[in-house]
C-alpha positions as CSV (number, residue, x, y, z in Angstrom):
1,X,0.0,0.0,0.0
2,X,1.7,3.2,-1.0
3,X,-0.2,6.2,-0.3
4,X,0.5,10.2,-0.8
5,X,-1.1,12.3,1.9
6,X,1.7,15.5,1.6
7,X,2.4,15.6,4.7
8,X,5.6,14.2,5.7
9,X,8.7,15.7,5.0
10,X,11.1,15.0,2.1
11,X,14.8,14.9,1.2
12,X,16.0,15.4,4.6
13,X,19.7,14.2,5.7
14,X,20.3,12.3,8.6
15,X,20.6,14.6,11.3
16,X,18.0,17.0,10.3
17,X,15.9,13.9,9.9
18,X,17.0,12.9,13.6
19,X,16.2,16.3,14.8
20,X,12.7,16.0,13.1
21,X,11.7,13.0,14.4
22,X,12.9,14.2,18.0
23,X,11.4,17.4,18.0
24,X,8.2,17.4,16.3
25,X,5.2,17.2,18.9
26,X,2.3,14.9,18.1
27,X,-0.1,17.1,16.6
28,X,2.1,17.1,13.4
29,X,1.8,13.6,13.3
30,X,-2.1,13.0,13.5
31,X,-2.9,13.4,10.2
32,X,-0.9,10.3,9.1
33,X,-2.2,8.6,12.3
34,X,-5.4,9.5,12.0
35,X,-5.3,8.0,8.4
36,X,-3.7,4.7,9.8
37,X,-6.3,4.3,12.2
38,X,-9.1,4.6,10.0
39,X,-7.8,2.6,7.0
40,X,-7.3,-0.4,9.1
41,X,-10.0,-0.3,11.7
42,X,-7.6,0.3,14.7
43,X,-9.3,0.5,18.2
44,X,-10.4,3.6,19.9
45,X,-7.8,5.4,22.0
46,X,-5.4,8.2,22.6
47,X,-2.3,8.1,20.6
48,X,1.0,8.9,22.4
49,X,4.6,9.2,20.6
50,X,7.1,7.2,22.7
51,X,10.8,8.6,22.9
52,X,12.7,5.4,21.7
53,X,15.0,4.6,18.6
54,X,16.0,6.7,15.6
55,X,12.6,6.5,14.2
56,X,8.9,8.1,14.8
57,X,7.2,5.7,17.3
58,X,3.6,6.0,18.7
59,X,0.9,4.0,20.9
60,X,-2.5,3.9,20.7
61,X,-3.7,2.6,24.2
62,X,-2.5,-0.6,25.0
63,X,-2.2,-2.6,21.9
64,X,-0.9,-1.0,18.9
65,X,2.5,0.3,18.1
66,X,3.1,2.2,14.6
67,X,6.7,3.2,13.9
68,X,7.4,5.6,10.6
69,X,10.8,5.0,9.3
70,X,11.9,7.4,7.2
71,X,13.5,7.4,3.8
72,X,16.7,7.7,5.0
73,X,16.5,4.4,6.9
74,X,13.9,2.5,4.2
75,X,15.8,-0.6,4.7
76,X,15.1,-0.8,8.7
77,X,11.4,-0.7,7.6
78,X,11.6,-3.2,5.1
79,X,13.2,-5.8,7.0
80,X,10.9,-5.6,9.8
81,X,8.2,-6.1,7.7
82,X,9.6,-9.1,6.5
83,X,11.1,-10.4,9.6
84,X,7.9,-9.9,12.0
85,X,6.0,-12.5,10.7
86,X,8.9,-14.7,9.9
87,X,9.3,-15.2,13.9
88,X,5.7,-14.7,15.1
89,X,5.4,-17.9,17.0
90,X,8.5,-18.8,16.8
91,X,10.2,-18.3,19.9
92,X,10.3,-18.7,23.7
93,X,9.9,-14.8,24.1
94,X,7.0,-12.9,22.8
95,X,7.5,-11.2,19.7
96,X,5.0,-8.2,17.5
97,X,2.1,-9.3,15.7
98,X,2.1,-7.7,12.1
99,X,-1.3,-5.4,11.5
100,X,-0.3,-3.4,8.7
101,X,2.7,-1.7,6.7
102,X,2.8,0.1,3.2
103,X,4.3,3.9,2.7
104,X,3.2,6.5,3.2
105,X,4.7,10.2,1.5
106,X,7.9,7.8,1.0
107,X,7.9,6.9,4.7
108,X,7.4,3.3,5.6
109,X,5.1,2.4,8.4
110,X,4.3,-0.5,10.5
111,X,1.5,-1.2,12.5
112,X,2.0,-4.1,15.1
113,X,0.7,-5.5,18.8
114,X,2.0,-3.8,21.3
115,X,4.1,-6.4,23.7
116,X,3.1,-5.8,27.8
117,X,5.9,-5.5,29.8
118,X,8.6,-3.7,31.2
119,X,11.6,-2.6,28.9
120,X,14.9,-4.4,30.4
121,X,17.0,-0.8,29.6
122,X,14.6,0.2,32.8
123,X,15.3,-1.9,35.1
124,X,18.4,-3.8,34.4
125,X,20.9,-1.4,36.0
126,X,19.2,-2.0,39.8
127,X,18.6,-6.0,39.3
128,X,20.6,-8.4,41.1
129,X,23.3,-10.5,40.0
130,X,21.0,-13.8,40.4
131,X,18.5,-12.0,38.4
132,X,20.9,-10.4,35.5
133,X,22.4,-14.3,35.8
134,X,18.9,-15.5,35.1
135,X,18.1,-13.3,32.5
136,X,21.7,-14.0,30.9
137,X,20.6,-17.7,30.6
138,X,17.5,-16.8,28.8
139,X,19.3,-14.4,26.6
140,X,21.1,-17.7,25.5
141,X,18.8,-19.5,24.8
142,X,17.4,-17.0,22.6
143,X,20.0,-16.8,20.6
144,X,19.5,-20.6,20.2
145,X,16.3,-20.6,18.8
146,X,16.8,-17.3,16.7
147,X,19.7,-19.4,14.9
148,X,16.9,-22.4,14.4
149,X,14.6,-20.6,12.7
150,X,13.7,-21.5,9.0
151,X,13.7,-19.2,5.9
152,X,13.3,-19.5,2.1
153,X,16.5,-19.8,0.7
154,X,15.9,-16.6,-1.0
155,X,15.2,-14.3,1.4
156,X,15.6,-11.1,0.9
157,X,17.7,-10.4,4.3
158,X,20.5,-12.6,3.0
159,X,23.6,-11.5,2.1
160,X,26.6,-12.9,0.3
161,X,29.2,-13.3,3.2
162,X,32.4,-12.7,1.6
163,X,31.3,-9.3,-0.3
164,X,29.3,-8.1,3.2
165,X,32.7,-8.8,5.5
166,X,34.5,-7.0,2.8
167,X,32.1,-4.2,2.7
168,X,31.9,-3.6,6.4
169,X,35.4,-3.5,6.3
170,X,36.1,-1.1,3.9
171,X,33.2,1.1,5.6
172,X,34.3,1.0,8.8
173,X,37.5,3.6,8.8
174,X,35.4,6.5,7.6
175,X,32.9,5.5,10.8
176,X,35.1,5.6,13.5
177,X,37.1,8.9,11.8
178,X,33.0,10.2,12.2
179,X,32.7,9.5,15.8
180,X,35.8,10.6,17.1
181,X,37.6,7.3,17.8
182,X,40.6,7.9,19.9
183,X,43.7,8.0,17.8
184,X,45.8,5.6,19.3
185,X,42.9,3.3,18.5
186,X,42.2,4.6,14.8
187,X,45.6,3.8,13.5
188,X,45.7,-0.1,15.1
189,X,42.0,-0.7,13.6
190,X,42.8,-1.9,10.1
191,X,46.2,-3.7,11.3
192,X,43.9,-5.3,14.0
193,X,41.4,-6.6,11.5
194,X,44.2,-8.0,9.1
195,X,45.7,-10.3,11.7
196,X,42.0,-11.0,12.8
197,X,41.8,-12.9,9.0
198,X,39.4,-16.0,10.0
199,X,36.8,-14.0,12.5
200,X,34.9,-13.8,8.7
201,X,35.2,-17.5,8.4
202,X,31.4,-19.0,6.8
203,X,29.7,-21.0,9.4
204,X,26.4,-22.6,8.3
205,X,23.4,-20.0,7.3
206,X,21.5,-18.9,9.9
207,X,19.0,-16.1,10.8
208,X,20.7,-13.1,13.2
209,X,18.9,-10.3,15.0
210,X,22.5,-8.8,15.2
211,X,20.4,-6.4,18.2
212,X,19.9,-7.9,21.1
213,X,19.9,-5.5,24.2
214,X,18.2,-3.9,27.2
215,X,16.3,-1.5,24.8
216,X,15.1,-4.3,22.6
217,X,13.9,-6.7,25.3
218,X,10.8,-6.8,27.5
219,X,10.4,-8.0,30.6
220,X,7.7,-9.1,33.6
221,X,8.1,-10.2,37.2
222,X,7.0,-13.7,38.1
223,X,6.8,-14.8,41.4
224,X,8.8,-11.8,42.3
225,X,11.6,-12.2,40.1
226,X,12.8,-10.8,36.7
227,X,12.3,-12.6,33.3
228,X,12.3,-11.7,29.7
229,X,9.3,-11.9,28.0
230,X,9.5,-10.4,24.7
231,X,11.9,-9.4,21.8
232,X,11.5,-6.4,19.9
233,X,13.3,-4.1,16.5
234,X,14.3,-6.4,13.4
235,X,15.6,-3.5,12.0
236,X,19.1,-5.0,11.9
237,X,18.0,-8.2,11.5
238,X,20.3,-10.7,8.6
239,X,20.6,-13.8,7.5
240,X,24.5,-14.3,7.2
241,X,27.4,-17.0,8.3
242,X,28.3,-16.5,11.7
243,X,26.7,-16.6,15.4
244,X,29.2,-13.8,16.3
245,X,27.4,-10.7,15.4
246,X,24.4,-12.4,17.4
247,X,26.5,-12.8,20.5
248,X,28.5,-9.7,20.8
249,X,25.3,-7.3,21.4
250,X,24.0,-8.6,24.3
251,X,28.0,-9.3,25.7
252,X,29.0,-5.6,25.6
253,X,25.0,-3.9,26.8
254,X,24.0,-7.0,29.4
255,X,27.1,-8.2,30.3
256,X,29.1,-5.7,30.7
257,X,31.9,-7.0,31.5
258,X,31.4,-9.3,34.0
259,X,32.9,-12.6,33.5
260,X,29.7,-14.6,35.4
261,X,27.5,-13.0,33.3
262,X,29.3,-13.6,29.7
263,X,30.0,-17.0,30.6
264,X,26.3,-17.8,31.8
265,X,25.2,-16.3,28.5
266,X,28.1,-18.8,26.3
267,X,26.6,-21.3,28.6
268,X,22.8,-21.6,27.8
269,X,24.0,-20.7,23.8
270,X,26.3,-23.6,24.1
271,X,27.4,-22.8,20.2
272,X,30.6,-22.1,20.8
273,X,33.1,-24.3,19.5
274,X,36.6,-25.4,21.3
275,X,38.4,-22.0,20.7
276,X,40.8,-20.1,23.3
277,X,39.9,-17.0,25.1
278,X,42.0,-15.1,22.9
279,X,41.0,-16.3,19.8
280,X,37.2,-15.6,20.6
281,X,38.2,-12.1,21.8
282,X,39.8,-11.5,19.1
283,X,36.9,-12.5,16.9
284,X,34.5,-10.7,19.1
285,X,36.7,-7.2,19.1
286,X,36.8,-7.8,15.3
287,X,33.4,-7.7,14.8
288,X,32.8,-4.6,17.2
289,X,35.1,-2.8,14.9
290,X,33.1,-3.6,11.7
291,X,29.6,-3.9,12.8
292,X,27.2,-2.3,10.7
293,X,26.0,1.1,12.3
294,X,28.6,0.5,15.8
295,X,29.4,3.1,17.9
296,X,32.5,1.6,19.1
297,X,33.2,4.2,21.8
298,X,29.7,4.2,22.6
299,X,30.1,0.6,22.9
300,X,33.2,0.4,24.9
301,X,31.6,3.0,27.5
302,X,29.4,0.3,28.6
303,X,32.2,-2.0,30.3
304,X,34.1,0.4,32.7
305,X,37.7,0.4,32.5
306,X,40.1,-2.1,34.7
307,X,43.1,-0.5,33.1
308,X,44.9,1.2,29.6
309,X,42.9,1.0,26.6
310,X,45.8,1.6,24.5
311,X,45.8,-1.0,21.7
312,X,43.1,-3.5,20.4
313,X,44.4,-6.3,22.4
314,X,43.6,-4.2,26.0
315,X,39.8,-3.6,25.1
316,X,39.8,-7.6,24.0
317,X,41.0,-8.2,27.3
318,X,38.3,-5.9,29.3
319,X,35.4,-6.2,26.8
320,X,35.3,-9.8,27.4
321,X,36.9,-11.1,30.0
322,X,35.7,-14.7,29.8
């Protein structure tokens, strides 16, 4: 469904487009929502834009999320309106119920059930160990069933593994230069990724949520404790060779550092084959340096500092101390 109501902007770059989306109260918006609401029968209630993510997000009472992604980031859009269904039913963890999609003025939009809940980014921080130990295990075993779940063999999500390493490699200098990376750290990244040759080795295809962190997971208390219950944003979402862009998300945002919790979450995943500490930080730093999108300082603010950060082979080291 593609449909032209003239009233969402046009031809904006990225942060203007950020700014937008950030600063424009909801009155703007109701003329698209209003049009949503009617067009598929949505339920009566007030609309409410939630502060979350890169792109517009709103409620309507308790059961409907509709998130506009704008041109800038069509491909987001797309993919989760190919991946939603793809794992409705799926998993151990609730996931969104497609309602709708389509365009709208150039912006996608996506109408889906709104999970109940807690988001884990809210409460994470004050849970206990035993509690961030349970969740850890459940995170695991997530990641288990996300790599179990079938596709066609031509999805659309799938990329060609050599040419996509190869890619984020070569896109990753201008990134970092971007956000500032330290410099001592800028001139070991592409020396770091050339002794890092195998972390792009092909494992067997498999489907990767590549986001999986506090702000993507829900939550509810049962029997007084902490437990995920539902998974959120396949916006990032491939189907590629290898089960380390799956794990390294939740290692640097849940972990965080803390070798109970990364070795509870390697437990309950169990897909790790016989490899050496180093070796797997290695990989693991590898792909922090060439992840689509990564904020790498960003990223290495999340696990506080046990000493220099001076060369690839210190962050390894304190990023994942397993």
């Amino acid at each position: 469904m593609t449909i032209s109501l003239n009233c969402l902007p046009q031809n904006l770059d990225n942060p203007t487009c950020n700014d937008y989306i950030a600063q424009t109260p909801l009155p703007a918006w109701m003329p698209v929502l209003d049009y949503l609401q009617q067009t598929f029968d949505l339920p009566d209630g007030n609309w409410e834009k939630i502060p979350l993510g890169a792109n517009a997000l709103f409620s309507l009472g308790d059961e409907v999320i509709v998130k506009l992604v704008p041109p800038n980031w069509r491909r987001q859009g797309d993919k989760e309106i190919l991946v939603t269904p793809l794992l409705e039913g799926k998993l151990s963890l609730q996931t969104p119920r497609l309602l709708g999609s389509g365009e709208i003025d150039g912006w996608v939009f996506i109408i889906s059930s709104r999970l109940h809940g807690t988001l884990l980014a809210d409460i994470w921080p004050s849970l206990a160990l035993e509690e961030k130990l349970a969740i850890m295990l459940q995170t695991g075993q997530l990641m288990r069933e996300l790599g179990s779940v079938e596709f066609d063999s031509d999805i659309a999500i799938k990329v060609n593994w050599p040419d996509y390493i190869q890619k984020l490699i070569a896109d990753c200098m201008a990134r970092h230069q971007r956000r500032k990376m330290p410099e001592v750290l800028l001139a070991q990244v592409m020396p770091y990724l050339e002794q890092a040759g195998d972390f792009a080795r092909a494992d067997e295809l498999r489907f990767i949520h590549m986001d999986i962190h506090p702000w993507n997971l829900m939550a509810k208390q049962e029997q007084g404790l902490w437990k995920l219950s539902g998974l959120l944003d396949f916006g990032d979402a491939i189907v590629g060779n290898s089960d380390r862009l799956e794990i390294l998300t939740p290692m640097i945002f849940m972990a965080q550092g803390h070798p109970l919790l990364l070795k509870a979450l390697l437990q309950a995943y169990g897909g790790i084959e016989d490899i050496s500490t180093a070796e797997l930080q290695r990989q693991l730093t590898a792909y922090m340096l060439i992840r689509p999108d990564s904020d790498v300082t960003f990223c290495m603010q999340q696990v506080p500092a046990s000493g220099p950060r001076d060369s690839w082979e210190q962050v390894a080291e304190q990023m994942f101390p397993l």
